[in-house]
N, CA, C and O atoms as a DFTB+ gen file, in Angstrom:
460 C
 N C O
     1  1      22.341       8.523      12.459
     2  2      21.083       9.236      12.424
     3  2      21.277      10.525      11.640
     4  3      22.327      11.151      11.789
     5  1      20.429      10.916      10.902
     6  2      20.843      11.864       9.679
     7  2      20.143      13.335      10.309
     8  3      19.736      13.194      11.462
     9  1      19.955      14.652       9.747
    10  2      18.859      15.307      10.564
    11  2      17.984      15.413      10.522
    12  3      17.547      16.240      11.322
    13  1      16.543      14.441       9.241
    14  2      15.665      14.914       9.272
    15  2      15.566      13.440       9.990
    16  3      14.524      12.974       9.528
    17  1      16.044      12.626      10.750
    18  2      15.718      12.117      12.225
    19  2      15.515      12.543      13.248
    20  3      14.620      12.302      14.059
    21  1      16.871      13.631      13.284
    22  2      16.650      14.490      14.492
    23  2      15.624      15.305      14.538
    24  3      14.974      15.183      15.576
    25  1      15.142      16.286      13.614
    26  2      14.055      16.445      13.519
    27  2      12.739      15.763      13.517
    28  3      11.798      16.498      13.816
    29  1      12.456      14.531      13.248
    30  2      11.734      13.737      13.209
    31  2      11.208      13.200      14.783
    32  3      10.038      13.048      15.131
    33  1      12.365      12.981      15.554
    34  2      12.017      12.950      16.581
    35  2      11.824      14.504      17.690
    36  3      11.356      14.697      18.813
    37  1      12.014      14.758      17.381
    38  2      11.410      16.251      17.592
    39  2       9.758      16.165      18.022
    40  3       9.229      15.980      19.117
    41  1       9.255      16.358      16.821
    42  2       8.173      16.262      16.206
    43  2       7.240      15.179      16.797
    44  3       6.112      15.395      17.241
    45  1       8.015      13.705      16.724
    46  2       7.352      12.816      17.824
    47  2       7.270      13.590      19.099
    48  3       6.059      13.682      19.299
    49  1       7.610      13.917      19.623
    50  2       7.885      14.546      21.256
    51  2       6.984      15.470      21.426
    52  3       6.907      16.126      22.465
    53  1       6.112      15.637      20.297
    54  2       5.189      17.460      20.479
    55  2       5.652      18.081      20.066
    56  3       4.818      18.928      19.748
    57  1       6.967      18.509      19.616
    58  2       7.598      19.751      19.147
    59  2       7.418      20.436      18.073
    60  3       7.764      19.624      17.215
    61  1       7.018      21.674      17.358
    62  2       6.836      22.021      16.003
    63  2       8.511      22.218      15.804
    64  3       9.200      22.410      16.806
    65  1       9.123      22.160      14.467
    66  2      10.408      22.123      14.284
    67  2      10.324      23.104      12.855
    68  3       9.382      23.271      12.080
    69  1      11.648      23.647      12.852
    70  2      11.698      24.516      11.367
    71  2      13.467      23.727      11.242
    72  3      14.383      23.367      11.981
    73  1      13.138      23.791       9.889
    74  2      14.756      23.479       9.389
    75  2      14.269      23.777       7.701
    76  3      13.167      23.936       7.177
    77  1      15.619      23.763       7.194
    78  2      15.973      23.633       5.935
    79  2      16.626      23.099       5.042
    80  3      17.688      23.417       4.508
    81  1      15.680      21.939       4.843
    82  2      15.707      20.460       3.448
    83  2      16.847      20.619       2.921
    84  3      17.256      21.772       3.065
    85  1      17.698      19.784       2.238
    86  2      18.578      20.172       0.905
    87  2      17.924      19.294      -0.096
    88  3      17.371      18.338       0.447
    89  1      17.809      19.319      -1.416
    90  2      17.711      18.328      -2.611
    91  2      16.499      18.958      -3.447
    92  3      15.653      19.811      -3.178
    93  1      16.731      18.295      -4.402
    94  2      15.200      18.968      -5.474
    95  2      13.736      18.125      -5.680
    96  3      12.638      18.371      -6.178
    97  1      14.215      17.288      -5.177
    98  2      12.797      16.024      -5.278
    99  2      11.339      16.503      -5.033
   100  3      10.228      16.143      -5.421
   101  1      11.800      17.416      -4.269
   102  2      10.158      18.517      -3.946
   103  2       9.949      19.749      -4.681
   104  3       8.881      20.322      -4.465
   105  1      10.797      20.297      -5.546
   106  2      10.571      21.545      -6.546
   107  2       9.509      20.815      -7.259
   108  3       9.467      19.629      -7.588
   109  1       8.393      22.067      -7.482
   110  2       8.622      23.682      -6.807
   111  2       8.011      23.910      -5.202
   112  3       8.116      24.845      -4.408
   113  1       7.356      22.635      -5.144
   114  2       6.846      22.690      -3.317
   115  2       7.890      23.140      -2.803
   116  3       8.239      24.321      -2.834
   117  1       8.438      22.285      -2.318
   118  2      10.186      22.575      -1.611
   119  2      10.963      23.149      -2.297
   120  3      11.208      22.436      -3.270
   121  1      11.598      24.233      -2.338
   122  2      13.056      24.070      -2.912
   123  2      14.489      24.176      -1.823
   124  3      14.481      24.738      -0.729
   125  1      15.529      23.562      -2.381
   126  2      16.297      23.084      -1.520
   127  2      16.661      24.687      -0.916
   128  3      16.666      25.802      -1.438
   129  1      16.969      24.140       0.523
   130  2      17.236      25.482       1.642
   131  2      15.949      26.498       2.153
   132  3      16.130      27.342       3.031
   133  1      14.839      26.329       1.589
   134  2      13.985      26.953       1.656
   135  2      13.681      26.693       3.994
   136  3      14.511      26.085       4.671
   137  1      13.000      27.029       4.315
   138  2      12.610      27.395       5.880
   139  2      11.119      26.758       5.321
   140  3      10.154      27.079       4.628
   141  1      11.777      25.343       6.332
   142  2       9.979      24.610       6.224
   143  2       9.704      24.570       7.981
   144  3      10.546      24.630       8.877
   145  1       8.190      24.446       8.081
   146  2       8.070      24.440       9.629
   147  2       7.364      23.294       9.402
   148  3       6.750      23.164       8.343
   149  1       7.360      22.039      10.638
   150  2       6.511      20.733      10.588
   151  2       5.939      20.662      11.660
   152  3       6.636      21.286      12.460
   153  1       4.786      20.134      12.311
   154  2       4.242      20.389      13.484
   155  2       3.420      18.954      13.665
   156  3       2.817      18.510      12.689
   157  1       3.404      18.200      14.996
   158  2       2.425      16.914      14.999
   159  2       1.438      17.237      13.818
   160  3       1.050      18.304      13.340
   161  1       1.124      15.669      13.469
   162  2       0.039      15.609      12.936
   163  2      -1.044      14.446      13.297
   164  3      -0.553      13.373      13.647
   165  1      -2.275      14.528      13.255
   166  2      -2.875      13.308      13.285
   167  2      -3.174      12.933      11.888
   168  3      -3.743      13.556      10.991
   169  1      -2.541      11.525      11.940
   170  2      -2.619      11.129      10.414
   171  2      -3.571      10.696       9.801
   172  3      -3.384      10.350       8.635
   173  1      -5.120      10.556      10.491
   174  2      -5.704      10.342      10.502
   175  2      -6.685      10.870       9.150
   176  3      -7.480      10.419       8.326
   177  1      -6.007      12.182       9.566
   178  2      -7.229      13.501       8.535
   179  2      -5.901      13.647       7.400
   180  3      -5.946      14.660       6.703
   181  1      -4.921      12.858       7.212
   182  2      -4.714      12.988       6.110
   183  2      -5.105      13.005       4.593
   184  3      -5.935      12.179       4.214
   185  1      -4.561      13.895       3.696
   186  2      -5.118      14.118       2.288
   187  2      -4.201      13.569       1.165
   188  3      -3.062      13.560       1.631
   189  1      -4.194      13.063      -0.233
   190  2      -2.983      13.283      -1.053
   191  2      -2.823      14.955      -1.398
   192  3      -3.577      15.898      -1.637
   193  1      -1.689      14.764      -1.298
   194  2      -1.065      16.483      -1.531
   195  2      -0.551      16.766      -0.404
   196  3       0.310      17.646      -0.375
   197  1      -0.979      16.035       0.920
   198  2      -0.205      16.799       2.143
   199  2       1.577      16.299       2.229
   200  3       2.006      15.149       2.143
   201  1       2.332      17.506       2.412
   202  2       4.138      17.180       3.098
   203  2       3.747      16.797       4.413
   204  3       3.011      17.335       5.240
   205  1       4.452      15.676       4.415
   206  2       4.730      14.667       6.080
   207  2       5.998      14.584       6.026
   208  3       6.591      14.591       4.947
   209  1       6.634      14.490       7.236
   210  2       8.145      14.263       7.853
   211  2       7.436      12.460       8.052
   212  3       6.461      12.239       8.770
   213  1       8.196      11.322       7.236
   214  2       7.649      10.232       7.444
   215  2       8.618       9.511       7.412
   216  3       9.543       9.861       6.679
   217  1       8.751       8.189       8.236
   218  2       9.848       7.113       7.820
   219  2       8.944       6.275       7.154
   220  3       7.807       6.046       7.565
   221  1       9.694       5.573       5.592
   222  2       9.470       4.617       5.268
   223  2      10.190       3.422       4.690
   224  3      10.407       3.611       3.493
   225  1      10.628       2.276       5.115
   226  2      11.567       1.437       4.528
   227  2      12.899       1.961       5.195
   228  3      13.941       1.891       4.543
   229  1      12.899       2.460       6.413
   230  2      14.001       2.922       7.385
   231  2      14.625       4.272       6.718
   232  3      15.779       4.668       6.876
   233  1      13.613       4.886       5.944
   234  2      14.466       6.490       5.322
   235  2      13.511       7.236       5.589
   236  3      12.332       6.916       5.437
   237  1      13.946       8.409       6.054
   238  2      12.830       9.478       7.076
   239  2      12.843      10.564       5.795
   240  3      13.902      11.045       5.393
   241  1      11.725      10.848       5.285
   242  2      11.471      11.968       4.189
   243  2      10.489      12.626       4.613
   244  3       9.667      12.267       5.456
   245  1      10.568      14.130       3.743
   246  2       9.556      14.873       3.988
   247  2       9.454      15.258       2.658
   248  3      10.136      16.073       2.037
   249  1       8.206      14.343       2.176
   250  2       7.848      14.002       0.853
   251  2       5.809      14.041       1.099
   252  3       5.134      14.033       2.128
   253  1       5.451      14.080      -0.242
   254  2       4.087      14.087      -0.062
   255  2       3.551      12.300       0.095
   256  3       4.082      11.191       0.033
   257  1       2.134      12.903       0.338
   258  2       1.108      11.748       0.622
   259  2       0.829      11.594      -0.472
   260  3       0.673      12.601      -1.163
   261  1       0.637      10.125      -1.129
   262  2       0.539      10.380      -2.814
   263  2      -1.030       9.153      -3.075
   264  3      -1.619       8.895      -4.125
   265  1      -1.308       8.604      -1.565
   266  2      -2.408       7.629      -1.590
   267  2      -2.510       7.662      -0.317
   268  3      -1.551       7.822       0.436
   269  1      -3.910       7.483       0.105
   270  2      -3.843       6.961       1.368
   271  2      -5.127       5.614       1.643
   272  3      -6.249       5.584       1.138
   273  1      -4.646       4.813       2.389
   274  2      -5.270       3.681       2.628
   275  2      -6.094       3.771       4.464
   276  3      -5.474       3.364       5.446
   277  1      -6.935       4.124       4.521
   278  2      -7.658       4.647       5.874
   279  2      -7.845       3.411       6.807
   280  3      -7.305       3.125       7.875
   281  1      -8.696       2.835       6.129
   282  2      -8.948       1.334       6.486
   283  2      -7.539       0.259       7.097
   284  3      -7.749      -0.474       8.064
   285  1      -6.850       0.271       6.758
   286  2      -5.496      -0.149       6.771
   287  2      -4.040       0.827       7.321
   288  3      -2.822       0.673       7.228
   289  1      -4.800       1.700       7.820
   290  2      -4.349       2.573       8.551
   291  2      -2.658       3.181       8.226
   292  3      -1.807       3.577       9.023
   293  1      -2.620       3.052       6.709
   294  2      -1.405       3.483       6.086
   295  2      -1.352       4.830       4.777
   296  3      -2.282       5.605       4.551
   297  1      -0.388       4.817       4.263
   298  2      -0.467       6.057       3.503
   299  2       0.674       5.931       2.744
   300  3       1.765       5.767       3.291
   301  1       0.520       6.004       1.214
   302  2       1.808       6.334       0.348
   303  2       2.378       7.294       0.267
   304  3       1.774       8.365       0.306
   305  1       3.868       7.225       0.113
   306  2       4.677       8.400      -0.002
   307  2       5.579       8.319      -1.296
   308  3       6.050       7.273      -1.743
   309  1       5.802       9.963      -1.994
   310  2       6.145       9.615      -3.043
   311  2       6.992      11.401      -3.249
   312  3       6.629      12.338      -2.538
   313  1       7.930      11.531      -4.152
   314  2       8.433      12.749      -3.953
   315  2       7.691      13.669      -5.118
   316  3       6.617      13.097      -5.307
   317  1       7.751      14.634      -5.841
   318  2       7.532      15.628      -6.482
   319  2       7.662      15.254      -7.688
   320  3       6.982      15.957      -8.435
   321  1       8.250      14.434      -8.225
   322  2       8.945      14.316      -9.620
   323  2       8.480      12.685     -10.008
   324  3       9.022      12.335     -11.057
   325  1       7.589      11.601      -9.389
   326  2       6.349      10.595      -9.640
   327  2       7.546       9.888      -9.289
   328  3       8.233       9.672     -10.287
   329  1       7.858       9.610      -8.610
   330  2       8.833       8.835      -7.306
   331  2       8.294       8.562      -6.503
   332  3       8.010       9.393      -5.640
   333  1       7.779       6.843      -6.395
   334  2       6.943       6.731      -5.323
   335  2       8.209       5.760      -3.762
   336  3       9.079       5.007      -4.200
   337  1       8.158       5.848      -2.948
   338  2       9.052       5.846      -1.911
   339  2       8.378       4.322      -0.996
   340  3       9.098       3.599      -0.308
   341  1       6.962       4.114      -1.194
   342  2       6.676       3.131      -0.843
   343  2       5.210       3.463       0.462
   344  3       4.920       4.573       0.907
   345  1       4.793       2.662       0.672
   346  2       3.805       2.155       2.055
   347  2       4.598       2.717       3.500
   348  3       5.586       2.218       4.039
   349  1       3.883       3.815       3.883
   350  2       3.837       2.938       5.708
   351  2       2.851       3.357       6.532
   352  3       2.039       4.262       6.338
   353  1       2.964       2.698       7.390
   354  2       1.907       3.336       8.180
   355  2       1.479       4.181       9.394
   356  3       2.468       4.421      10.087
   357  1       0.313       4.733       9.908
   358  2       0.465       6.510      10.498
   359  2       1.206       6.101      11.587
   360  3       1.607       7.150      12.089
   361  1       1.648       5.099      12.290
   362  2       2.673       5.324      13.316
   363  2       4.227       5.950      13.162
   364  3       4.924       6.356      14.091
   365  1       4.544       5.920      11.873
   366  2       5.617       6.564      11.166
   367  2       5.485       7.948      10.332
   368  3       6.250       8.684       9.709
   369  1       4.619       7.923      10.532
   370  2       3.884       9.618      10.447
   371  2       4.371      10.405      11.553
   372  3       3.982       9.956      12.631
   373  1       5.324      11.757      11.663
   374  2       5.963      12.312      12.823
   375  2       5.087      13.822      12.428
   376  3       4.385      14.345      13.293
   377  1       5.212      14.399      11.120
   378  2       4.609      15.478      10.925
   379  2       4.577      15.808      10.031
   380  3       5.412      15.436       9.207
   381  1       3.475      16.788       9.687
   382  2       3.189      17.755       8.453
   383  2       3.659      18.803       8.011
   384  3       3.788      19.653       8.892
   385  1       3.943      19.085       7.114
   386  2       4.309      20.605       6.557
   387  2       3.516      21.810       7.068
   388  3       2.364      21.520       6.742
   389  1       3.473      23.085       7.731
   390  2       2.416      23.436       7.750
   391  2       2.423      25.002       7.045
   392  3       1.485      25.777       6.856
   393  1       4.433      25.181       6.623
   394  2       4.620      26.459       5.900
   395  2       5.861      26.497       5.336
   396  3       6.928      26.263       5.903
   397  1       5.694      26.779       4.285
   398  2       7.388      27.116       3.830
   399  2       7.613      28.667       3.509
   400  3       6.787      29.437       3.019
   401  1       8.694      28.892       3.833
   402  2       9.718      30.495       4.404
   403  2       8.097      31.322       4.609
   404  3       7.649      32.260       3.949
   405  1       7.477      30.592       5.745
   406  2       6.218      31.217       6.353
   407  2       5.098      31.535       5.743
   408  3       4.296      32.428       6.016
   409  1       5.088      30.620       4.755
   410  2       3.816      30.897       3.778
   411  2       2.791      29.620       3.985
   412  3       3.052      28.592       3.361
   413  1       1.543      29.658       4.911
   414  2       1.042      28.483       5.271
   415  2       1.041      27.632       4.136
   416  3       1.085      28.115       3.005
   417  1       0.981      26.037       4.394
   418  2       0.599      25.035       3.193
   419  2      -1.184      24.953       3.772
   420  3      -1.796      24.739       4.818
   421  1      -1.441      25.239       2.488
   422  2      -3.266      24.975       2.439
   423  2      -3.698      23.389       2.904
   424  3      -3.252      22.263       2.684
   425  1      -4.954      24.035       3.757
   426  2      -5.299      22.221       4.081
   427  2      -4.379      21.401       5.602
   428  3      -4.375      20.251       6.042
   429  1      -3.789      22.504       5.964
   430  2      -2.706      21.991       7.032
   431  2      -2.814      22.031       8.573
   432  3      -2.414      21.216       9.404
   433  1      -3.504      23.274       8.734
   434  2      -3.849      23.790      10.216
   435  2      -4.530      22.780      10.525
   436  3      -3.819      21.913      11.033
   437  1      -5.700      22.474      10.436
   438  2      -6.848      21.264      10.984
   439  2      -6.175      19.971      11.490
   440  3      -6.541      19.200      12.377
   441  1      -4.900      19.937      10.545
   442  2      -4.420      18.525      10.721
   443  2      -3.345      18.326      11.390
   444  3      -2.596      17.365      11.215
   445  1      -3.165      19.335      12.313
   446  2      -2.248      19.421      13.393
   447  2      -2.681      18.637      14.533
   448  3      -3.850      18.748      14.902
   449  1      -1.991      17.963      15.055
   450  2      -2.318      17.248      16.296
   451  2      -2.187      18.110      17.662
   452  3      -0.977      18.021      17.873
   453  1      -2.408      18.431      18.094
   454  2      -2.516      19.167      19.705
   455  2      -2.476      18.227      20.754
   456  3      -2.966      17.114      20.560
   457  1      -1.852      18.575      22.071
   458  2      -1.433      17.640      23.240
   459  2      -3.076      17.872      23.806
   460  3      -3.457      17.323      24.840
């Protein structure tokens, strides 16, 4: 289990989580080491452009929404650089981005899930 599992399940549990990514696939959104915070989401009110903590194809990323399919209750994921990662769907949705080194991501608050 790698840590953005551990984090991932976090996040399933209710938990908002902060950690810090390594890799460039998300510059200039992400850059590696940067302080991201992720918090439930309902995937429901998802957008393209939103960061999700997501498993897809058994690899847990926190990559953007690059399509989403409502009806079919799924959503593409794809990294920064037109890398698309594949299909899955919102049950593998753990959470959203909602700030990096505390700078809210726009479009994010609403789509927080609350207990």
């Amino acid at each position: 289990m790698g840590a953005l599992d551990t984090h991932a399940a976090g996040v399933a549990q209710g938990r908002v989580v902060q950690f810090r990514p390594s890799g460039s696939s998300m510059v200039p959104l992400i850059r590696s080491r940067q302080l991201v915070t992720v918090a439930p989401v309902d995937p429901t009110k998802l957008e393209v452009g939103d960061i999700v903590l997501v498993r897809v194809a058994g690899t847990t990323y926190l990559h953007l929404v690059s399509a989403v399919n409502s009806r079919a209750g799924r959503v593409q994921i794809s990294n920064n650089r037109g890398r698309v990662n594949g299909w899955t769907n919102y049950a593998r949705v753990y959470g959203i981005c909602t700030a990096v080194d505390g700078e809210p991501r726009p479009r994010s608050a609403d789509k927080v899930r609350t207990p």
